[in-house]
N, C-alpha and C positions, 0 to 999 in steps of 0.2 A: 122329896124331889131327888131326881138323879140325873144326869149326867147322860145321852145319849145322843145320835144321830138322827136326825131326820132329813128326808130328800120329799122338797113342796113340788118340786117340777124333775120333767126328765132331762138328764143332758148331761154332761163331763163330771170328773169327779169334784169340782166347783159345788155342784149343787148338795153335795152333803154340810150339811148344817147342826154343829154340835150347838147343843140347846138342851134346857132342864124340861122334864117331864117328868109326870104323876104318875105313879103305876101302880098305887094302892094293893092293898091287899090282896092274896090268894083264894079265890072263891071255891066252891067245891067243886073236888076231881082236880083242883090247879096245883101249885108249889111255887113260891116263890124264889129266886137261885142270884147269889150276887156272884157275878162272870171275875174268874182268876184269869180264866184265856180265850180266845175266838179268834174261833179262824177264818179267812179271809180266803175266798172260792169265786173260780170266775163266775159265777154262776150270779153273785150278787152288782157286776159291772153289768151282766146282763137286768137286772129286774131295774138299777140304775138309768139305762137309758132305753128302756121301756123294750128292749126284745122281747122280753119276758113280763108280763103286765102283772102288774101289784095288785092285789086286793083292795086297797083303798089307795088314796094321794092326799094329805102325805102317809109318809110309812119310814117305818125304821126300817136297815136293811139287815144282812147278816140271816144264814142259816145254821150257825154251828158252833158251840161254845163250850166250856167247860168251869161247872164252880161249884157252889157250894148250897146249900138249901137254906134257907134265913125264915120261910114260913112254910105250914105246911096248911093245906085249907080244910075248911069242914068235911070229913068222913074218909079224909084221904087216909089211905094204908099202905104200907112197906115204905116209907120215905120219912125219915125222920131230922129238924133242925140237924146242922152239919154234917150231913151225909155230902158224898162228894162224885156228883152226876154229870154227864155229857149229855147233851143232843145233838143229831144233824137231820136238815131238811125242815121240816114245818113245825111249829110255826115259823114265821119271819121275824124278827128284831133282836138277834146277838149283840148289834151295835149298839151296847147298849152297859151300865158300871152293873144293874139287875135287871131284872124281868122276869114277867108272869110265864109258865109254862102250865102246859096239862100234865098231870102225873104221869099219864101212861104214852107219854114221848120222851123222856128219860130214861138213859138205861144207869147203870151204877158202872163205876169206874173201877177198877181195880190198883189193890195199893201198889202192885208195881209199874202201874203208869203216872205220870207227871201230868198236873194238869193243860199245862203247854202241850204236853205228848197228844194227849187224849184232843185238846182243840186240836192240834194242826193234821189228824188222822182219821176223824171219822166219819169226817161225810166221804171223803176223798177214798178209807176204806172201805163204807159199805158200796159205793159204786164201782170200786173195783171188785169186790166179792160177787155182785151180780154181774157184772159184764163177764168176769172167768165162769163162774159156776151156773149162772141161770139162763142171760143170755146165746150166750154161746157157751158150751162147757169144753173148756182148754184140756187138753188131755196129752201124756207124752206122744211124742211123734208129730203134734201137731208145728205147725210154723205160721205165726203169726206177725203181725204189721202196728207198730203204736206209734202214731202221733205224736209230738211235741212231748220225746220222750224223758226230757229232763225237766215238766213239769212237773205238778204235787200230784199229779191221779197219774201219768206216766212213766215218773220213779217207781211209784207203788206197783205197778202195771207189772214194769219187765222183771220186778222183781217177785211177785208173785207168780207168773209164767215162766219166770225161768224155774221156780222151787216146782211148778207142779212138771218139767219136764220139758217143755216146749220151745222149740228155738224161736227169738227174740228178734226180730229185727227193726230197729229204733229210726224214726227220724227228728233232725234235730238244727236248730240254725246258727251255731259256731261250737268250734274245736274245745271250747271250754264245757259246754252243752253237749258232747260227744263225749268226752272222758268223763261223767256223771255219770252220761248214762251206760257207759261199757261199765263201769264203777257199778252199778245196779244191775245188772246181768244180762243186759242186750249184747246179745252175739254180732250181730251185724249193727253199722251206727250210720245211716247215710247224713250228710250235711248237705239238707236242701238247695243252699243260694249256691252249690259249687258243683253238683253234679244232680242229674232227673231222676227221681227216686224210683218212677216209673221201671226206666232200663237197668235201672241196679239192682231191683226186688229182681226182676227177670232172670237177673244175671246171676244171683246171688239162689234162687231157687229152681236152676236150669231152665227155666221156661214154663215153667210149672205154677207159678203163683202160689199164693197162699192162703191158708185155712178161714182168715177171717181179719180180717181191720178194723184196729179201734180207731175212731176219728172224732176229736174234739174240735180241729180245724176248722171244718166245713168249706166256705166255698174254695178256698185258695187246693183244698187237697183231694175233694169229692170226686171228679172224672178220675183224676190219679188214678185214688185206691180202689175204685170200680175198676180198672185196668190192670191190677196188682195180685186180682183174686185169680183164685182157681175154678173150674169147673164147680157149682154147688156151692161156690163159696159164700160166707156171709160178710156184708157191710155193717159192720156198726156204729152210726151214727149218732154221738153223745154231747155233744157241743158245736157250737160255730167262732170261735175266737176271731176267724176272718172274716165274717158275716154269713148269711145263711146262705146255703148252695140253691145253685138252681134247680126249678122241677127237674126232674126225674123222667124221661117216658119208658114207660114199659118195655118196652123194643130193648134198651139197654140193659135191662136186665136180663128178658132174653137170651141176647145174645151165648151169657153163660149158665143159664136156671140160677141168677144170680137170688141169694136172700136179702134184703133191705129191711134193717131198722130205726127207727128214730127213738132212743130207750131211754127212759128216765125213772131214775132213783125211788122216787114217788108211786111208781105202779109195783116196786118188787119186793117194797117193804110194808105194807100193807098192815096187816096183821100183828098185834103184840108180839106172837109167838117168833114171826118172822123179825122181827125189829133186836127183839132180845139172842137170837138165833147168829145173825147176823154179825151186831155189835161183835158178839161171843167170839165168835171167828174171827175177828177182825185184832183182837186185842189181846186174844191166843199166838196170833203169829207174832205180833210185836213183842211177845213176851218169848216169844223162841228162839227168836232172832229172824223169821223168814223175813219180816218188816223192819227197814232199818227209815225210821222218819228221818228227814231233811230239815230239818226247822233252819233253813237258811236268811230268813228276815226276822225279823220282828221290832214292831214299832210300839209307841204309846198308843191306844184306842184313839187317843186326839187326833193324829197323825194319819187318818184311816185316808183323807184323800192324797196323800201322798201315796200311800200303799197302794190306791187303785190306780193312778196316774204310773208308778213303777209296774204292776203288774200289766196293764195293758201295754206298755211299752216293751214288755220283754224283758225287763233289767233285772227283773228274778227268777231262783230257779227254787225247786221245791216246792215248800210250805210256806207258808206266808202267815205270822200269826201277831192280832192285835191284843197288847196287854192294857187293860181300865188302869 
């Protein structure tokens, strides 16, 4: 038996229920891994109060962890007892002391990451690797727009567009959230609650708007950054932290031959080749310095509804990482 979370119903971060569970053995093609670190992603507040629907009820949450291999199951190959592996994205249940994984959703860690490093980085890396390179591909000269820039995916953001070239302009909701993220390489820093970010992109790119908008926000920021763009420009929609934006009609796109996406992590890593490709990239910059992680909280794994209860509130910035 171990040690994990469970959520029987949807609702506040109340409904997580630390509670022992069986996890038995590694079957074939699986691995079993006892968690050193895991990260904690808005992503799991959303599958918590059901924006995002779980594969079963109950369910453990958590998409992203980092530890160590304790079984390895019939016929598996390249993974051997204490090898020291991450994952992010699927399966579901990081919250958790161990757990069952599939072999070939592990990637291998490298010794000069930390397993703290490696949780609080890789799901938050590989979606910013597809949002710069695949979604849109960030390029110098380009000027772009990030969201909730002194979060864990929009530290990483400005600081990877700013290494590939591109001027940065962050938004952010206090002066302490402003100096983080000029600290991370955003050129421009707007503080929402004190001035329209609308007229200050305007103002700040002659009239002109900009190449492309990452938006985690959703509804609180959606007409904004549809307003922010340039001719041709692309929207990219990756989250809702304010709840989900309203339709859409056509017409406002329009208006500019706007692009609209609703993109997730899920559709871009697909492939082994792509998963290990990705990781690779991700853990090359942190080793270069391009990625400077934030590991600004971290709690005991007990402690996880506190951490969602803070994160939803805003009271963190960065990386958020629970330790078993």
């Amino acid at each position: 038996m171990v040690k994990a979370f469970r959520v029987h119903e949807l609702g506040g971060p109340e409904v997580l229920k630390w509670e022992d569970v069986e996890i038995g053995e590694p079957k074939e093609a699986e691995i079993r891994v006892r968690n050193k670190a895991i990260g904690l992603n808005f992503v799991d507040v959303y599958f918590r109060k059901g924006v995002y629907k779980a594969p079963t009820v109950p369910f453990t949450p958590g998409r992203e962890a980092c530890g160590v291999v304790t079984a390895v199951g019939p016929g598996v190959t390249g993974w051997q007892v204490g090898d020291l592996v991450a994952y992010a994205g699927n399966p579901m249940g990081s919250y958790a002391e161990e757990q069952i994984l599939p072999a070939d959703r592990v990637v291998p860690v490298p010794d000069s990451i930390s397993p703290v490093t490696a949780a609080s980085i890789l799901l938050k890396g590989l979606t910013v690797q597809f949002l710069l390179h695949r979604c849109f591909k960030v390029e110098p000269g380009h000027t772009i727009l990030v969201h909730a820039a002194a979060g864990g995916v929009g530290s990483l953001l400005c600081q990877w567009a700013n290494a590939l070239g591109a001027t940065v302009i962050g938004t952010v909701s206090t002066k302490e959230k402003a100096a983080q993220a000029k600290d991370d390489g955003a050129h421009h820093v707007i503080i929402y609650k004190e001035e329209d970010f609308v007229a200050r992109v305007n103002e700040i790119t002659s009239g002109k708007g900009v190449d492309v908008v990452y938006d985690s926000v959703g509804k609180d920021t959606f007409q904004g950054s549809l307003a922010c763009l340039k001719l041709r420009g692309y929207m990219v929609s990756f989250g809702q932290s304010s709840g989900t934006p309203d339709p859409v009609p056509l017409s406002d796109l329009a208006a500019k031959s706007l692009f609209l996406t609703r993109a997730m992590l899920s559709h871009y890593n697909v492939t082994r080749d792509e998963q290990l490709w990705a990781a690779g990239e991700v853990f090359a910059n942190v080793a270069s310095g391009i990625l400077r992680v934030r590991v600004n909280h971290t709690y005991p794994l007990s402690q996880a509804p506190q951490a969602h209860a803070d994160l939803e509130n805003r009271r963190t910035t960065g990386s958020v990482v629970l330790i078993p």
